[in-house]
N, CA, C and O atoms as a DFTB+ gen file, in Angstrom:
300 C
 N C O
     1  1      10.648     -16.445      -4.221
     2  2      11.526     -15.317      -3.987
     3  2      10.722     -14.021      -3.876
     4  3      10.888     -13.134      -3.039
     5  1       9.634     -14.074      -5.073
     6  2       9.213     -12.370      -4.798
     7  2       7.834     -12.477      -3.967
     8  3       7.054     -11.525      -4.012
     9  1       7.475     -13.813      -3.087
    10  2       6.861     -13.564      -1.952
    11  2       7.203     -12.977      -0.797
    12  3       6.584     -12.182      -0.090
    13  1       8.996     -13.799      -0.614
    14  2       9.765     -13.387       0.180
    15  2       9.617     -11.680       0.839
    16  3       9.288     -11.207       1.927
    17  1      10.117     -11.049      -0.656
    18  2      10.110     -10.006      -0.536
    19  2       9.041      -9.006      -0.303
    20  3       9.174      -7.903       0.229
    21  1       7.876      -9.589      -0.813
    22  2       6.594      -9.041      -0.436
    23  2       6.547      -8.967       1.246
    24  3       6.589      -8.013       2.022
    25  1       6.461     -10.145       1.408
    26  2       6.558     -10.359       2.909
    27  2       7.527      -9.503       3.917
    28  3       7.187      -8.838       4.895
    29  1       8.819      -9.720       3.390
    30  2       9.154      -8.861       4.359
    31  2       9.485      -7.019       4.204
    32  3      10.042      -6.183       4.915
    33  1       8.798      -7.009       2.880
    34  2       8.249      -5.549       2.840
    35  2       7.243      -4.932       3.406
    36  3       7.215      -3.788       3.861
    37  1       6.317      -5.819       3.360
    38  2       4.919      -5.652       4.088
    39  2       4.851      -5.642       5.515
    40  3       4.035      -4.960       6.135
    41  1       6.021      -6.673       6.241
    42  2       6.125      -7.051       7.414
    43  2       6.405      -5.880       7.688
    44  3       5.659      -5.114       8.297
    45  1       7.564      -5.608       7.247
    46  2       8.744      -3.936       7.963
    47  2       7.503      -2.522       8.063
    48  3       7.306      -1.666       8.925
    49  1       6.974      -2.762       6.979
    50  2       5.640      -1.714       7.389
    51  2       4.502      -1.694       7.913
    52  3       3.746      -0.746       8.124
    53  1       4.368      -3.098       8.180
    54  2       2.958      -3.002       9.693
    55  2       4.098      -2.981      10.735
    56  3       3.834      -2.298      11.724
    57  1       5.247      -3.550      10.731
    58  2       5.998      -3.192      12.082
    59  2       5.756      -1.861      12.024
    60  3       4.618      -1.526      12.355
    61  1       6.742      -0.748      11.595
    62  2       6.940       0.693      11.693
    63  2       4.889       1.216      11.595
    64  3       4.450       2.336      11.857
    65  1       4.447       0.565      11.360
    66  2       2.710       1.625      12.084
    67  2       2.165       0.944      12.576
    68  3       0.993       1.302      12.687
    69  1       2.482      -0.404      13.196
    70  2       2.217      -0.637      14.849
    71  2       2.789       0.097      15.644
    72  3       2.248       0.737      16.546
    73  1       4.205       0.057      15.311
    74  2       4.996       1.002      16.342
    75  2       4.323       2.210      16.727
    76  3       4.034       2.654      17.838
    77  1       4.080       2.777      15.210
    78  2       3.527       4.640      15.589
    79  2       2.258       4.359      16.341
    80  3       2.232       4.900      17.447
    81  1       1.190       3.645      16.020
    82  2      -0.146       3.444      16.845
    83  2      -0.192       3.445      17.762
    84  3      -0.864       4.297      18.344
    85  1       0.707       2.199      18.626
    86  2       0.689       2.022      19.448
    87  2       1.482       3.796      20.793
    88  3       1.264       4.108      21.964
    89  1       2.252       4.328      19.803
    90  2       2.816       5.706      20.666
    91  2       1.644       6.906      20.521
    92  3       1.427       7.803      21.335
    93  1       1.143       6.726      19.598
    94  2       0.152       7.882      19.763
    95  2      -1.008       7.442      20.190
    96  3      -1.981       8.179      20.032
    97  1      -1.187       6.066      20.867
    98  2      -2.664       5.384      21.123
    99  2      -3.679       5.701      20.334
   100  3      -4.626       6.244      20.904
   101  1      -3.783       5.494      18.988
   102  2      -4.813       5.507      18.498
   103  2      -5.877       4.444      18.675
   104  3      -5.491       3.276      18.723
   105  1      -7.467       4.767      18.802
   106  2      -8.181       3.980      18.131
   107  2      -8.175       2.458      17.862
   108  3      -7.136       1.922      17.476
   109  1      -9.189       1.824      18.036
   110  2      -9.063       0.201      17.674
   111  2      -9.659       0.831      16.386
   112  3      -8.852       0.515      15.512
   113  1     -10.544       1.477      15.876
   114  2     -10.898       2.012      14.436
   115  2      -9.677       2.168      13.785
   116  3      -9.550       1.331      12.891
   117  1      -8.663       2.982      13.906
   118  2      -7.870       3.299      13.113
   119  2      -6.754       2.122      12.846
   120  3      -6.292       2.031      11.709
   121  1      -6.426       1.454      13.606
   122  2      -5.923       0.055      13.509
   123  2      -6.166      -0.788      12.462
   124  3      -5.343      -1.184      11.637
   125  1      -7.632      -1.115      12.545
   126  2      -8.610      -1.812      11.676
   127  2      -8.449      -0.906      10.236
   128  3      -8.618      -1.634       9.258
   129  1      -8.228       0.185       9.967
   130  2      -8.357       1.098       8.845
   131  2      -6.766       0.803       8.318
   132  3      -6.498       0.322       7.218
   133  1      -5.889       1.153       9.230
   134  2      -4.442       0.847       8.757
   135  2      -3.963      -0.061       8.226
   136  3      -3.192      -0.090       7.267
   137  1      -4.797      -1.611       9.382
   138  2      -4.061      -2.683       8.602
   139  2      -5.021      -3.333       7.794
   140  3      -4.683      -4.451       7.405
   141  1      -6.251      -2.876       7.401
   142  2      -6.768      -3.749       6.214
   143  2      -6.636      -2.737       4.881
   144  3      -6.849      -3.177       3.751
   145  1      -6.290      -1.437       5.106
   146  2      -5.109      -0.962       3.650
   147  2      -4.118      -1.737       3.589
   148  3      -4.253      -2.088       2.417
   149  1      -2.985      -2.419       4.044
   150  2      -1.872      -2.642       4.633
   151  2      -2.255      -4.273       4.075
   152  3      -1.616      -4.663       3.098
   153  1      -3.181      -5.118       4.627
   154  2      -3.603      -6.341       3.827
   155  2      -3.823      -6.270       2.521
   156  3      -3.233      -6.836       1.600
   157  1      -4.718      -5.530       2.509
   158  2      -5.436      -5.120       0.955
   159  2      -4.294      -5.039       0.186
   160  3      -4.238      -6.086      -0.458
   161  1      -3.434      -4.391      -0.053
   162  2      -2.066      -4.290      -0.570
   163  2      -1.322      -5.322      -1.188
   164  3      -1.024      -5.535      -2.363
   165  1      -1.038      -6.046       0.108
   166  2      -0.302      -7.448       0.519
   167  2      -0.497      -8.026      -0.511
   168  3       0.338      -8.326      -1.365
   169  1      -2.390      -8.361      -0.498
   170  2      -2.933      -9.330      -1.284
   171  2      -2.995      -9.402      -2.965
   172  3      -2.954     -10.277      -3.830
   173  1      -3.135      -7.756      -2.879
   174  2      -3.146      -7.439      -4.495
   175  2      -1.407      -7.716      -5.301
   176  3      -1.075      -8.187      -6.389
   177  1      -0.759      -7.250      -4.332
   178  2       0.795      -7.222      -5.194
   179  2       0.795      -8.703      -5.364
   180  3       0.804      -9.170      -6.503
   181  1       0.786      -9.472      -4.320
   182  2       0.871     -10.781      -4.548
   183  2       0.275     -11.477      -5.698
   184  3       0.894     -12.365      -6.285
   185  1      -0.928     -11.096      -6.046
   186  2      -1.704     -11.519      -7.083
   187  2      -1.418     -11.105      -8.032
   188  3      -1.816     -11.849      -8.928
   189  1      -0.772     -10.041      -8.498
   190  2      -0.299      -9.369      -9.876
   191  2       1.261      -9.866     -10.177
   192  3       1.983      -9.802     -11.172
   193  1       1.420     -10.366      -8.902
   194  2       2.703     -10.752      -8.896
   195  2       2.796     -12.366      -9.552
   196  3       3.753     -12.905     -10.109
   197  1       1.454     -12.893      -9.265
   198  2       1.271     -14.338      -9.506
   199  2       0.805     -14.405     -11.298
   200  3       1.240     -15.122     -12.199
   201  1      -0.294     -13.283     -11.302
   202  2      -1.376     -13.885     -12.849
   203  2      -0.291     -12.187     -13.207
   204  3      -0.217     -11.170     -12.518
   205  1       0.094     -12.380     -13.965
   206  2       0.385     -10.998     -14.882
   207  2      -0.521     -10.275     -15.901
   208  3      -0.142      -9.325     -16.587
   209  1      -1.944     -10.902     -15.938
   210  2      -2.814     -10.025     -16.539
   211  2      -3.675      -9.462     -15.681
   212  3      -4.439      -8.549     -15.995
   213  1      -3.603      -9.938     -14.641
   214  2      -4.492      -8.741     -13.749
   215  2      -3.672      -6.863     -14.041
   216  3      -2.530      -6.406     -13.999
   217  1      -4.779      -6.422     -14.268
   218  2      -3.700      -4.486     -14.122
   219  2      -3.496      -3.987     -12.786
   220  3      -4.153      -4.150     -11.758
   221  1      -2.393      -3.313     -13.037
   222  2      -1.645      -3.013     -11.803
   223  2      -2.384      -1.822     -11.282
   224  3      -3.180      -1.347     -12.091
   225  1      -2.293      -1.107      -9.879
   226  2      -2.726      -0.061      -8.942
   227  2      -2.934       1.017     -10.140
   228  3      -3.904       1.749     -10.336
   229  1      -1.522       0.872     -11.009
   230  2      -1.071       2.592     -11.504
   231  2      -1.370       2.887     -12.599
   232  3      -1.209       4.013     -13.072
   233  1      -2.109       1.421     -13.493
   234  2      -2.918       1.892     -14.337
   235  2      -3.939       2.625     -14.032
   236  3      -4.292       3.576     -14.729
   237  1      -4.550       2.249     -12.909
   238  2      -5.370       3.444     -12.196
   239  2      -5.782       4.131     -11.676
   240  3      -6.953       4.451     -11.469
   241  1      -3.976       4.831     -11.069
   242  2      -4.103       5.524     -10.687
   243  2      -3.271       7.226     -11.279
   244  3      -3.304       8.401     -10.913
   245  1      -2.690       6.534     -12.207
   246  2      -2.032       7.907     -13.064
   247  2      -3.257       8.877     -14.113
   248  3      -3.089       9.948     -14.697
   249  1      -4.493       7.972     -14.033
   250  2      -5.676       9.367     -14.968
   251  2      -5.646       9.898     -13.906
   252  3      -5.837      11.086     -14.165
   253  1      -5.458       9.728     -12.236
   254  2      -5.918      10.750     -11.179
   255  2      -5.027      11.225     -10.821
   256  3      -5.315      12.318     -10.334
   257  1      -3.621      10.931     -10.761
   258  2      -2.602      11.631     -10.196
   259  2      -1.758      12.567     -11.228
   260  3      -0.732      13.177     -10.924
   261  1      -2.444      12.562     -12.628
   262  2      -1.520      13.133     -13.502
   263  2      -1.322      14.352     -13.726
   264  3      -0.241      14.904     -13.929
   265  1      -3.251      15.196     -13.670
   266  2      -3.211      16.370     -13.356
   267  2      -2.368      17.064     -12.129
   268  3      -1.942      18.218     -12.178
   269  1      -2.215      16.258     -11.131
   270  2      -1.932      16.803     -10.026
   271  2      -0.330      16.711     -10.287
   272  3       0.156      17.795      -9.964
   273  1       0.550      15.921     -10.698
   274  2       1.555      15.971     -11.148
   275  2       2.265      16.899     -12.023
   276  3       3.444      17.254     -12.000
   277  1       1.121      17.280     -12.945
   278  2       1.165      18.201     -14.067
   279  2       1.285      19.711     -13.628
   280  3       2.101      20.527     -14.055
   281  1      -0.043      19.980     -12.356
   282  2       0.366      20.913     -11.729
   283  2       1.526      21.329     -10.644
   284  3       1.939      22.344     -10.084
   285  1       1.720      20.334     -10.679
   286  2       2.939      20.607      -9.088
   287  2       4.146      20.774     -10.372
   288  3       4.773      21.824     -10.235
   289  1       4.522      20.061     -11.410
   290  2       5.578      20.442     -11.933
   291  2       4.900      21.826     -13.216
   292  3       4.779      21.557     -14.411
   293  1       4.723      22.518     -12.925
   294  2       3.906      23.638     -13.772
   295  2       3.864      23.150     -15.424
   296  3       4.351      23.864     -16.301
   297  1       3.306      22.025     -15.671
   298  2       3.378      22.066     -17.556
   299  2       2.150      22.584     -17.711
   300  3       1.714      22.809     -18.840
């Protein structure tokens, strides 16, 4: 079930930035940059999704986004 959904989450969003690529003709570089973020992704949710002790993205990514959070909401 929550491959399913991986899948066709992942799907719906290389659809919608093939779509855009392909209208603004970008690059075979930027393609290659888009969709191996876009894999890279895929692969990791899937895997955290599978072993539950692997740590997730946001363990590491909230020491970097927190200041910036902190400032945008003025604490």
């Amino acid at each position: 079930m929550i491959i399913t959904v991986l899948l066709l989450g992942f799907g719906g969003a290389a659809w919608l930035e093939w779509k855009e690529l392909r209208q603004k003709e970008e690059g075979r570089r930027t393609y290659w940059i888009v969709f191996g973020i876009l894999g890279f992704a895929l692969i990791y949710s899937a895997a955290v999704s599978f072993d539950k002790t692997l740590p997730s993205l946001s363990s590491y990514m909230i020491p970097w986004l927190k200041p910036i959070q902190d400032w945008i909401l003025m604490k």
